[in-house]
C-alpha positions in Angstrom: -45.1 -203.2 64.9 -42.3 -205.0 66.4 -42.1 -207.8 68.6 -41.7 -206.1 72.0 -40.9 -208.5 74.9 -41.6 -207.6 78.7 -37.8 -208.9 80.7 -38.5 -207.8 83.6 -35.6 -207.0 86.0 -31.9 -207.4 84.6 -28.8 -206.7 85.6 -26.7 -203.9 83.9 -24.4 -206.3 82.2 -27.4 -208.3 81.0 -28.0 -205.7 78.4 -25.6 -206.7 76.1 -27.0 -209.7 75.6 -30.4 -208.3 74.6 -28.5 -206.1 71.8 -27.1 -209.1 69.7 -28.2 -208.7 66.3 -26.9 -209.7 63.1 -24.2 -207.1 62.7 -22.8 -206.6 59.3 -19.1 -207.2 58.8 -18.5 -204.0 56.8 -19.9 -201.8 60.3 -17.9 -199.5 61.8 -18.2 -198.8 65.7 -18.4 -195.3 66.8 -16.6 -193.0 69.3 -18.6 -193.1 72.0 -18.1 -193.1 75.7 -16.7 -196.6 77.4 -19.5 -197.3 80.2 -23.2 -196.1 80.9 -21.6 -193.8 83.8 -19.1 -192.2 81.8 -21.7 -191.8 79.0 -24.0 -190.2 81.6 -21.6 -187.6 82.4 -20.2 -187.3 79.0 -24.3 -186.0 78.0 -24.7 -184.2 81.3 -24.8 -180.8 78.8 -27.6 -182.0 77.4 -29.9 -181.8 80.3 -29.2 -178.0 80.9 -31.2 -176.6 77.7 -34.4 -178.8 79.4 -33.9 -176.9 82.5 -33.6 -173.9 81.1 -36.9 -174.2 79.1 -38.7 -176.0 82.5 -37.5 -173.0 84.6 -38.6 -170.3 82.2 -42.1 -172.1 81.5 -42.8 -171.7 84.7 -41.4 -168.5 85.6 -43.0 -167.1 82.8 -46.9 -168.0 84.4 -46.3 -167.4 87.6 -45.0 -163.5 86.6 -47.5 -163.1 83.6 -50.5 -164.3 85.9 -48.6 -162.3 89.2 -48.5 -165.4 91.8 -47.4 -168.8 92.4 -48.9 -171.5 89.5 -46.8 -174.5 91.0 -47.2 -176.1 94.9 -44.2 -177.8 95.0 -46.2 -181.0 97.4 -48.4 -181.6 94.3 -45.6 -181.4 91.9 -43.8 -184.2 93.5 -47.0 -186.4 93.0 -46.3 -185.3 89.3 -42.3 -186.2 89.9 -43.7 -189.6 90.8 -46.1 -190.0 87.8 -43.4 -189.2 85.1 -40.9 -191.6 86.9 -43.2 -194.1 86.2 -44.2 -193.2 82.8 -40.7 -194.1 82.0 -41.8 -197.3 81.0 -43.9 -195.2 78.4 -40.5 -193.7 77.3 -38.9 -196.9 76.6 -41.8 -198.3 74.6 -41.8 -195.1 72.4 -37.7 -196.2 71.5 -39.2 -199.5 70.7 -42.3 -199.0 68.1 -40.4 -197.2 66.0 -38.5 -200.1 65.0 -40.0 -202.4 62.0 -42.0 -205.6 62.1 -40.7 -208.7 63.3 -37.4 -207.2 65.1 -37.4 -208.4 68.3 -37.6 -205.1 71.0 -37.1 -205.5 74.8 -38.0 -203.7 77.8 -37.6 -204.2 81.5 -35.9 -202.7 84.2 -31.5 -202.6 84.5 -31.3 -203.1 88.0 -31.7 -200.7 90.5 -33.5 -198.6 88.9 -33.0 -198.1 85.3 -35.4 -198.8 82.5 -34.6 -199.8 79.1 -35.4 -200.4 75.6 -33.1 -202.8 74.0 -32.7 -203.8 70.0 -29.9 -204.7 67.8 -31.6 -204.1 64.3 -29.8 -201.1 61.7 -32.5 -198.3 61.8 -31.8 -195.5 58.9 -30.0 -192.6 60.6 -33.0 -190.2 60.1 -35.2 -193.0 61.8 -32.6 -193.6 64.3 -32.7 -190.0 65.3 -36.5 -189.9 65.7 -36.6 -193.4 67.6 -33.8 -191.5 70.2 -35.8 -188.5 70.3 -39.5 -189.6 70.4 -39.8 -189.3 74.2 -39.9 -186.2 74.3 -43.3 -186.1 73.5 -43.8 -187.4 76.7 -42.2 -183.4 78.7 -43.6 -181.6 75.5 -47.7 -182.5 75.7 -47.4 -181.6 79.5 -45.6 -178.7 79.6 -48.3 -177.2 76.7 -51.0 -178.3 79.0 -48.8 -176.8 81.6 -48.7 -173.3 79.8 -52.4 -173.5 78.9 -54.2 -174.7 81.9 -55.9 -172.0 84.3 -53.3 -170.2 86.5 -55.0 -170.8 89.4 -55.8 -174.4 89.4 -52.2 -174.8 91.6 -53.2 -179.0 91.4 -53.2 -179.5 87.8 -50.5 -177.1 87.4 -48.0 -178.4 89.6 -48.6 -182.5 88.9 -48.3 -181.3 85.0 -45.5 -179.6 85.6 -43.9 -182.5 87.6 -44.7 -184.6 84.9 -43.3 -182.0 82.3 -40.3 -181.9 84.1 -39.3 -185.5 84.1 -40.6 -185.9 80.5 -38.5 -183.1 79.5 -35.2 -183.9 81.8 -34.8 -187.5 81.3 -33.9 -188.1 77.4 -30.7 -186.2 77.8 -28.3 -189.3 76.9 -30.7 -189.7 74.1 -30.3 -186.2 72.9 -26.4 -186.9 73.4 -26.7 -190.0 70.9 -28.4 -187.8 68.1 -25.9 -185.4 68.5 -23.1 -188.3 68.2 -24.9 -189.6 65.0 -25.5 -186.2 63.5 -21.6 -186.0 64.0 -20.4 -188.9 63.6 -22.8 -190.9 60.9 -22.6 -190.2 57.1 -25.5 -189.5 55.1 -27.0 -192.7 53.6 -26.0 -195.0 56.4 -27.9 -197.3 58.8 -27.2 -197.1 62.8 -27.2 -200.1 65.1 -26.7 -201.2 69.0 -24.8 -204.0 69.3 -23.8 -205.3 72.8 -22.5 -202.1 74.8 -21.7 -200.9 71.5 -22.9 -198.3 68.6 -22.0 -198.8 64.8 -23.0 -197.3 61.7 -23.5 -199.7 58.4 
């Protein structure tokens, strides 16, 4: 396991601080986008195939079982539940790194929270460490297809769940895709600072 460290609240230009590893002088920075806004826009595309398969799930039972499945007062409970289980998000990012690299998590003031390491990860490990919160909108959303129909207060706080779990690791999904693109096979990804390289 890695050492994972608690920061509490930071501001957003506090992160690079938290991503200074040892970075290898032979690493080359990728294209990515400039700032955390621009990037958030840039993976905006993302998001739209985690609608589309929220939207259908949930069409799908309310037409196959012929009424409503979701009460959209509970589901906001369930809104509320997977905001908070974003801390669970970060700390998926963060086990997949190796022993004895230092991992931190807190909160990027207002309301942001982050995982932050500077340590090379293989690009196949780099790719499950982006995408490994989305376990947290898959396990729901098969709970979500499976539970009883009628049973509108499960349904609809797993399905607010879901739907957070599922939505929110767009800009992660955004990062594989630059790796996949951008990466060589046989290389070795790292943060560094506001930064992404590949060794």
């Amino acid at each position: 396991m890695p050492n994972i460290k608690w920061i509490g609240f930071i501001n957003k230009n506090e992160i690079e601080k938290y991503q200074k590893g040892e970075l290898d002088s032979n690493a080359i920075k990728m294209k990515m986008p400039e700032t955390m806004n621009k990037m958030m826009i840039k993976a905006f595309p993302f998001v739209i195939p985690s609608l589309i398969i929220m939207f259908l799930a949930m069409y799908l039972k309310g037409h196959i079982n012929n009424h409503i499945v979701v009460y959209k007062p509970y589901m906001f409970i369930g809104l509320i539940i997977g905001f908070f289980l974003s801390i669970i998000h970060e700390l998926l990012h963060a086990i997949v790194y190796p022993q004895g690299v230092n991992t931190y998590i807190g909160i990027a003031k207002p309301v942001t929270f982050v995982a932050l390491a500077s340590y090379p990860l293989k690009k196949g490990r780099f790719i499950v460490m982006c995408l490994l919160p989305y376990i947290l909108g898959i396990v729901p959303l098969i709970i979500f297809l499976l539970s009883p129909a009628n049973n509108l207060l499960l349904n609809s706080i797993i399905y607010g769940i879901a739907f957070v779990g599922t939505v929110s690791p767009y800009p992660d999904a955004y990062n594989v895709y630059q790796v996949i693109r951008q990466v060589p096979k046989g290389k070795k990804v790292q943060f560094y600072g506001d930064d992404t390289y590949y060794i």
